[in-house]
LOLO-369960 format. One record per residue (C-alpha): x, y, z; residue number from 1; residue in one letter. Coordinates in steps of 0.001 Angstrom, whole numbers, plus 500000, padded with zeros to 6 digits. Layout:
N
R       xx       yy       zz     k   r
R        X        Y        Z   NUM   a
...
This chain:
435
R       xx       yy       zz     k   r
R   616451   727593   484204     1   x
R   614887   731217   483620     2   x
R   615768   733921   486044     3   x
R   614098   735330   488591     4   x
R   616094   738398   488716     5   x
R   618620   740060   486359     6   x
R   621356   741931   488411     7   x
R   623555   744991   486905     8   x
R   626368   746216   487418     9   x
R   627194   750031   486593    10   x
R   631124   750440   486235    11   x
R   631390   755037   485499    12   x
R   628772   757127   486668    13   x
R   629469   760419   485118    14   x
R   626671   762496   483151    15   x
R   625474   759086   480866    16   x
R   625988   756819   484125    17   x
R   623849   759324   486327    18   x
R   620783   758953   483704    19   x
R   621223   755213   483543    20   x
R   621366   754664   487389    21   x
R   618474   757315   487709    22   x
R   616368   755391   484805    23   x
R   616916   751863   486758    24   x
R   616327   752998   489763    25   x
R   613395   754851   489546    26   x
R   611602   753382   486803    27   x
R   611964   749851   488407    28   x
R   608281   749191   487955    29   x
R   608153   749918   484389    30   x
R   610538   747871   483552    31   x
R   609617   744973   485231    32   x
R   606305   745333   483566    33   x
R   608087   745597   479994    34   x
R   610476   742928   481219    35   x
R   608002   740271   483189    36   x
R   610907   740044   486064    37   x
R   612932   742267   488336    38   x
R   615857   744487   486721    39   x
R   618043   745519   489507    40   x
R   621264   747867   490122    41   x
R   623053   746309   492675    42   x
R   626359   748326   492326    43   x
R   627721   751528   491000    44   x
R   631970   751799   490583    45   x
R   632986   755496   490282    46   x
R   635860   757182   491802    47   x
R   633436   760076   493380    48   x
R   630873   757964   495346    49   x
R   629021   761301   496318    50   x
R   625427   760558   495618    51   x
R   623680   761941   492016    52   x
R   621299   764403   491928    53   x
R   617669   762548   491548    54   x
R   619892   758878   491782    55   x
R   617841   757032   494867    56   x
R   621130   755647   496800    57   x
R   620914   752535   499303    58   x
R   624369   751471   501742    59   x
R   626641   749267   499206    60   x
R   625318   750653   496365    61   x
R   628127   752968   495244    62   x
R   631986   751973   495356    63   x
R   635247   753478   493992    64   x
R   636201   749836   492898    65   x
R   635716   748386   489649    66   x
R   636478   744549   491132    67   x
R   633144   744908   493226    68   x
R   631299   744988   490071    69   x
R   633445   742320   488077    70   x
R   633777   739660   490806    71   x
R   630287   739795   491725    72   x
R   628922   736322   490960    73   x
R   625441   738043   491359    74   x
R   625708   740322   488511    75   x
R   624527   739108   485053    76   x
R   625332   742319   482833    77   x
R   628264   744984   483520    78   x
R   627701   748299   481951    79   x
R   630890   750391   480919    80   x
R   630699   753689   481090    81   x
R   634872   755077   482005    82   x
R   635109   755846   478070    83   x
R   638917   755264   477162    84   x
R   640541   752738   475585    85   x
R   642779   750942   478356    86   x
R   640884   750941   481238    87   x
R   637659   750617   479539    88   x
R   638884   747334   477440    89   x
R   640135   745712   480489    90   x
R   637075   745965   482497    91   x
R   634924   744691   479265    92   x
R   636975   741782   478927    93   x
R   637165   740672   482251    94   x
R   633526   741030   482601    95   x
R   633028   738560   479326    96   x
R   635788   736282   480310    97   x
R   634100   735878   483660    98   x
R   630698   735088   481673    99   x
R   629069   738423   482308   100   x
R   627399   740121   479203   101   x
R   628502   743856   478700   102   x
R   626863   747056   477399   103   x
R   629246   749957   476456   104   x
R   628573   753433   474670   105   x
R   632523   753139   473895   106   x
R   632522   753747   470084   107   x
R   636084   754740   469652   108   x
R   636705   751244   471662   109   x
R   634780   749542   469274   110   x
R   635934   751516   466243   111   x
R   639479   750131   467692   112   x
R   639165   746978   469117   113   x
R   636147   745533   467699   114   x
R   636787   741916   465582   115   x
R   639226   741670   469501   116   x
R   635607   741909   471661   117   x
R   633577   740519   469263   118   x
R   635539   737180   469717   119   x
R   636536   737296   473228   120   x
R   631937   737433   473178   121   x
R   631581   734770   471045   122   x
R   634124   732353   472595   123   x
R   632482   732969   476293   124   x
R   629246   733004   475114   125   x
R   628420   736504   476309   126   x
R   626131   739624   475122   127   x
R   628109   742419   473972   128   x
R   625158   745224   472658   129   x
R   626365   749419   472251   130   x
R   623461   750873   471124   131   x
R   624229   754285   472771   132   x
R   627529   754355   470987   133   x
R   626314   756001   467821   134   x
R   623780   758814   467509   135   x
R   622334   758996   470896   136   x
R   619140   757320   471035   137   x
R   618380   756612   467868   138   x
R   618483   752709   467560   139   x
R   620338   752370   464272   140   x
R   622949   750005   465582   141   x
R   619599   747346   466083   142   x
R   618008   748365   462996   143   x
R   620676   747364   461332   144   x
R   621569   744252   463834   145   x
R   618412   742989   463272   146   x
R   615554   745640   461259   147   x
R   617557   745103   457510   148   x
R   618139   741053   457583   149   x
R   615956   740815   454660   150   x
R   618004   743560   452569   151   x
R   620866   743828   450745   152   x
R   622428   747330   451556   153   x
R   623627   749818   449629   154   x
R   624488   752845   451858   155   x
R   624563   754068   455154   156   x
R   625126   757869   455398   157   x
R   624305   760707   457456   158   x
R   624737   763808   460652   159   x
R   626472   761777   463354   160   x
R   628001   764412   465287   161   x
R   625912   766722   466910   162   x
R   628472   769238   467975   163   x
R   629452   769948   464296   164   x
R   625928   769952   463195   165   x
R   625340   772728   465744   166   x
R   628527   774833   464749   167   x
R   627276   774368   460909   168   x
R   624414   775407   461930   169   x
R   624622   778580   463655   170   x
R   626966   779773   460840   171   x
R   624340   778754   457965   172   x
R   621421   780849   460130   173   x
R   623260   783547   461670   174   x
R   626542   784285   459691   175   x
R   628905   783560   462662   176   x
R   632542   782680   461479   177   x
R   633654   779606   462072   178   x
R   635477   780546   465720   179   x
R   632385   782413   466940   180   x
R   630161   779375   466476   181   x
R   632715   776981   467859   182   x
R   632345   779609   471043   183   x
R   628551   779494   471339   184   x
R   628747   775692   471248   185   x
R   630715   775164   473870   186   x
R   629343   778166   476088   187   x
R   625865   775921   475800   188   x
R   627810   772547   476588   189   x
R   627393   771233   473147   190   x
R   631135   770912   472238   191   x
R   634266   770623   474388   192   x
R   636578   772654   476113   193   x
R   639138   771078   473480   194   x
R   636520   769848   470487   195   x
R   639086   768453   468001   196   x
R   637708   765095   467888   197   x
R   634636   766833   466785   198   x
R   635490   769190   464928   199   x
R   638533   767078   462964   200   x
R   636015   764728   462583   201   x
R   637555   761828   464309   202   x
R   634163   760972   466741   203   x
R   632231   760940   463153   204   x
R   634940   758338   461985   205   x
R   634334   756174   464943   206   x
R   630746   756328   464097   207   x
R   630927   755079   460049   208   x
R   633154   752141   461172   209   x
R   630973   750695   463190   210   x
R   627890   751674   461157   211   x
R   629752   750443   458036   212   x
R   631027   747016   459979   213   x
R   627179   746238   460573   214   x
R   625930   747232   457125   215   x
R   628186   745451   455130   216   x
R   629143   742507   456778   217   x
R   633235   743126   457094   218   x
R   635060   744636   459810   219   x
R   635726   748718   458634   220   x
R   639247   749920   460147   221   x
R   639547   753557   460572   222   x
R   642536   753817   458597   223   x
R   640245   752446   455683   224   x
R   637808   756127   456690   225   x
R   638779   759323   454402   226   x
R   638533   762069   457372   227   x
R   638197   765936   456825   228   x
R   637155   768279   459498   229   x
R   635263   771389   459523   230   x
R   637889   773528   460307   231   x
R   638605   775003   457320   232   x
R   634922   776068   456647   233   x
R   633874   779561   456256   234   x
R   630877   781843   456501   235   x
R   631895   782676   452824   236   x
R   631614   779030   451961   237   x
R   628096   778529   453366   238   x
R   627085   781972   451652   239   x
R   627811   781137   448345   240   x
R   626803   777194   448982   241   x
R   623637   778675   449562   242   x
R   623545   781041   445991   243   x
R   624241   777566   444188   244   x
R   621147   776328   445617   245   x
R   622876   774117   448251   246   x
R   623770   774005   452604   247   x
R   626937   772618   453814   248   x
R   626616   769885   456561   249   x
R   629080   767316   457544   250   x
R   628650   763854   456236   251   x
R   629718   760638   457111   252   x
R   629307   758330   453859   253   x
R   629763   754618   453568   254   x
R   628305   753617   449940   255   x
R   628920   750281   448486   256   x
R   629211   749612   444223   257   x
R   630511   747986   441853   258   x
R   634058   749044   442460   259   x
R   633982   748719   446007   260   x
R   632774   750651   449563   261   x
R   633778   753706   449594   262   x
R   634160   755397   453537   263   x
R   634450   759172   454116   264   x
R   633272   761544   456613   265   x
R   634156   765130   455639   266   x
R   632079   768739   454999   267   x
R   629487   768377   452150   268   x
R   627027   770364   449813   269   x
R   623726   769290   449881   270   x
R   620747   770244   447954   271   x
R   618613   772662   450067   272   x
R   615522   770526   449039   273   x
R   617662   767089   450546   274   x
R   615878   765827   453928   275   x
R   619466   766696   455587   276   x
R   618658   770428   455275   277   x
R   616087   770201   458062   278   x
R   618316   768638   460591   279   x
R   619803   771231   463035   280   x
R   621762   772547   466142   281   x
R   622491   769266   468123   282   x
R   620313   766767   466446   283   x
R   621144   763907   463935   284   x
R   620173   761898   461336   285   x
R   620959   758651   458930   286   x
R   619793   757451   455799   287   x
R   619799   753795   454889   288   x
R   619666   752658   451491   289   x
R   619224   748742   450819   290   x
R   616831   746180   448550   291   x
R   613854   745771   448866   292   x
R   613091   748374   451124   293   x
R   614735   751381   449726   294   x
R   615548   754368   451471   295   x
R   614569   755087   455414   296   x
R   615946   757923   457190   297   x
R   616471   758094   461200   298   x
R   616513   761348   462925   299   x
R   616536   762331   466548   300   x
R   619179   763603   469525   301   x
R   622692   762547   468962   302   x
R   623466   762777   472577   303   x
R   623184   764335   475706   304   x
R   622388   762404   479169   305   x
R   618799   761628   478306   306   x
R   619202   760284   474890   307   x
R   622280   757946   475756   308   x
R   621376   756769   479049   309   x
R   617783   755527   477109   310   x
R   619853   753402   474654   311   x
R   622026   752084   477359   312   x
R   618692   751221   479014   313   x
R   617279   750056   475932   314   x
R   620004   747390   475780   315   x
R   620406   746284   479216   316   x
R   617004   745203   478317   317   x
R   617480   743578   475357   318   x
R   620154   741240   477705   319   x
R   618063   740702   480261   320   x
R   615193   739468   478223   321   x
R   618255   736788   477028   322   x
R   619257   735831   480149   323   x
R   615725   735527   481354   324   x
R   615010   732593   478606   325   x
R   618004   731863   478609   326   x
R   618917   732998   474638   327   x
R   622336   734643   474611   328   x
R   623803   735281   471087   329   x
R   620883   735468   469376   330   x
R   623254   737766   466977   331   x
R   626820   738322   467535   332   x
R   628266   742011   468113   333   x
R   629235   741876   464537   334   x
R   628505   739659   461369   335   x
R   631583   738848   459769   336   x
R   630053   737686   455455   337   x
R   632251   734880   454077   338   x
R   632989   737075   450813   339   x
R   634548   740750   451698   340   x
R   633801   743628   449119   341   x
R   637372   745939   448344   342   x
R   637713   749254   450495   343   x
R   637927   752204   447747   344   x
R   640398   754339   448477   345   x
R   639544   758030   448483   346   x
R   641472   759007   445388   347   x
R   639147   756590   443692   348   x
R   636567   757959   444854   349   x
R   633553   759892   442229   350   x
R   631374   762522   443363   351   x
R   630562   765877   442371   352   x
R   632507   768939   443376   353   x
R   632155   772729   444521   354   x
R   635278   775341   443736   355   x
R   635433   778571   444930   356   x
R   639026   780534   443376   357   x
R   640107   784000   444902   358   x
R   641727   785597   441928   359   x
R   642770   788603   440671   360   x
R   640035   790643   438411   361   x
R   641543   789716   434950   362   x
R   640517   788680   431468   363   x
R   640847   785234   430577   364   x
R   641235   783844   434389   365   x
R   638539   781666   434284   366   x
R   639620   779947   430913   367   x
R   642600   779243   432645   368   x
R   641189   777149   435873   369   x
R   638629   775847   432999   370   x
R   641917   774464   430945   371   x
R   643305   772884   434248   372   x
R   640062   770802   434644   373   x
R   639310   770315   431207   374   x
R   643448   768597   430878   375   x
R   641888   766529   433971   376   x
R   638860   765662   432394   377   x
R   636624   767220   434607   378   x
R   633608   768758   433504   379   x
R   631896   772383   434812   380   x
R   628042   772158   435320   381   x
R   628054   775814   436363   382   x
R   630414   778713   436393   383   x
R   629552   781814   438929   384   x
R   631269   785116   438927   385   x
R   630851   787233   441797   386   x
R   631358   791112   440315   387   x
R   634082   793634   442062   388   x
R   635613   796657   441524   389   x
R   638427   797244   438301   390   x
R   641714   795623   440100   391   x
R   640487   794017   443319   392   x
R   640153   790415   443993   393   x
R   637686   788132   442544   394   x
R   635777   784871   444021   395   x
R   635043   782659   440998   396   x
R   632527   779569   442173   397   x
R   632721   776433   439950   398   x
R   630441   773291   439904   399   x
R   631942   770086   438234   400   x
R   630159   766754   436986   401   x
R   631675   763852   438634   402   x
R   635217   763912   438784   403   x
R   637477   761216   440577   404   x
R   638871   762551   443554   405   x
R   642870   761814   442245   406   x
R   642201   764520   439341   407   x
R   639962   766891   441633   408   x
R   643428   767316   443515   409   x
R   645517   767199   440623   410   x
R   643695   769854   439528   411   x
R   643737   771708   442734   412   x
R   647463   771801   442863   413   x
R   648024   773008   439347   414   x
R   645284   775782   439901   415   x
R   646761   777246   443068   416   x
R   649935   777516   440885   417   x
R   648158   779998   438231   418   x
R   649703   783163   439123   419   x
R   646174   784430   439309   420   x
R   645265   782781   441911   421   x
R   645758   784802   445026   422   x
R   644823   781992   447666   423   x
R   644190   778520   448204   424   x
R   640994   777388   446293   425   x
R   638325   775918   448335   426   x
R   636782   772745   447527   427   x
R   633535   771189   448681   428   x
R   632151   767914   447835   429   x
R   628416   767246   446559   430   x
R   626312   764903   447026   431   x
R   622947   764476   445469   432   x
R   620179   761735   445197   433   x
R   621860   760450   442512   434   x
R   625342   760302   443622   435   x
């Protein structure tokens, strides 16, 4: 029996839940149109039940209870919006074990818990869709749901965080040190009052697992994710990044061969001609590798109200269209492949790499960090020496061929033990076209 109807319940209504409500409820006839039947918010669960700013409120509407929403035999699709991990899991699966489907921008609950919701969804027959839990409102998670059946990917890689985009950013264009751009992001709401799980790069690691999960067929667990913040970046870094031809952004890589998928999100050198260079501030963007079709790149707002409440939307949608047939499960949250490809750990890991040595002005210094490498097998494709005066410090910037990532730091330690070296070498990895 198709419905007449499809009823929603919204369980947080913070900045994301105040641009879904305010989408529903004042763009009811536009989605009706797109929908052929009536999409309506019948209950809001937030602990402040003051009204939103440009939210149209009727009596009953808003509640401070969660169990309004979930026992509501009315209401066909529950929307989770608390964030969390505890209180956020229990109101998704109650909502699925009482046959409701659910739409959640929780990615570090999915990043978690994932294989758990996917088959509490499959055994009660429910819709679980997160769209708006990975780069704002650009739909990768469906593109790769449902726009790559017909390819075999390769790699999925890409700016997922906006907040470190924007920090990388305003150092790259206006010199600010690390600190001072960290400032300026959060002064224009853009990073957090505490940003480590930006800035260590745990939000980006989320991201990859579920992007990797979809594009590969296997459930990714984070502790399977290499993870290297931005911390340790400096305007130095991007300055001589940028001599070498190259911009630093931060990457989150999952790349499958012959030896396995690798998974790492850390700081990387890019060409400055690569399509990454032109992504900026809060934005991001992801790359998508596969056969037949090649490479496509997605680019747009990370997040922000307006591009997260319209991929929220965007699914509720998608459900309702199911329930309105009736065709739940038309895909499952995730598909799990009957073969499983190894997880490469990062010390087996290949890629090019960037060195920049502090040393003291001497002769013979860089045939010494040249030995180290060469005892490593790891080739130089360029060696840079910035000039200074007779007796002061030097900065020495290397570029290697591929190296595996167990001799990189091999060679690292046994460097930084030269007594010429007067502080900790910096190391950047690079990726290119043909990496």
């Amino acid at each position: 029996m198709k419905a007449t109807a499809v009823h929603v319940g919204l369980i947080g209504c913070g900045t994301v839940g105040t641009g879904v409500a305010r989408i529903l409820l004042t763009e009811k006839r536009a989605l009706r149109e797109q929908l052929g039947l009536p999409l309506e918010l019948v209950r809001i669960a937030d602990l402040n039940t003051r009204p939103r700013k440009g939210v149209p409120t009727t009596p009953g509407l808003l509640t401070k209870s969660a169990d309004a929403v979930l026992n509501d035999p009315h209401i066909e699709i529950v929307v989770e919006l608390v964030g969390g991990l505890t209180f956020a899991k229990e109101v998704i699966l109650r909502a699925m074990r009482s046959g409701k489907h659910v739409v959640t921008a929780n990615k570090a609950l999915l990043a978690a818990a994932g294989p758990e919701l996917h088959a509490v969804a499959q055994e009660h027959n429910v819709d679980l869709f997160y769209e708006a839990s990975v780069a704002g409102g650009i739909p990768i998670i469906k593109s790769l749901r449902e726009g790559f059946v017909a390819n075999r990917l390769h790699a999925v890689l890409g700016i997922v965080n906006g907040t470190c985009n924007y920090i990388l950013t305003r150092m790259t264009q206006d010199g600010l040190e690390f600190r001072a751009a960290v400032r300026e992001a959060q002064r224009k709401g853009y990073a957090e009052a505490n940003p480590a799980l930006d800035i260590d790069g745990l939000d980006a690691r989320h991201k990859l697992g579920i992007l990797a999960s979809l594009a590969f067929d296997q459930w990714v667990p984070q502790e399977a994710i290499y993870v290297e913040g931005i911390r340790r970046i400096t305007k130095l870094d991007i300055q001589c990044a940028g001599e070498l031809g190259y911009v630093v952004k931060f990457l989150a890589i999952a790349r499958a061969g012959e030896r396995g998928i690798e998974l790492r999100v850390h700081p990387t050198l890019l060409p400055q001609h690569s399509m990454f260079e032109g992504v900026r501030d809060a934005y991001n963007a992801i790359e998508v590798r596969g056969t037949p079709i090649g490479t496509t790149m997605f680019y747009g707002m990370g997040a922000g109200m307006n591009a997260t409440s319209s991929a929220v939307v965007a699914d509720i949608v998608d459900i309702a269209r199911n329930v309105q047939h009736p065709l739940q499960k038309r895909r499952p949250p995730f598909m799990f492949g009957a073969e499983k490809q190894r997880l490469l750990p990062m010390a087996n890991v290949c890629t090019k790499y960037f060195l920049r040595c502090t040393t003291l002005d001497r002769p013979g210094v860089i045939a010494a960090i040249s030995r180290e490498l060469g005892a490593r097998n790891i080739g130089l494709t360029s060696v840079i020496l910035h000039e200074t005066a007779r007796g002061a410090y030097s900065t020495i910037l290397f570029m290697t061929h591929q190296a595996r990532e167990a001799d990189v730091q091999n060679a690292l330690q046994a460097i930084d033990a030269l007594p010429v070296i007067k502080a900790k070498t910096a190391m950047l990895r690079v990726e290119t076209e043909t990496n």
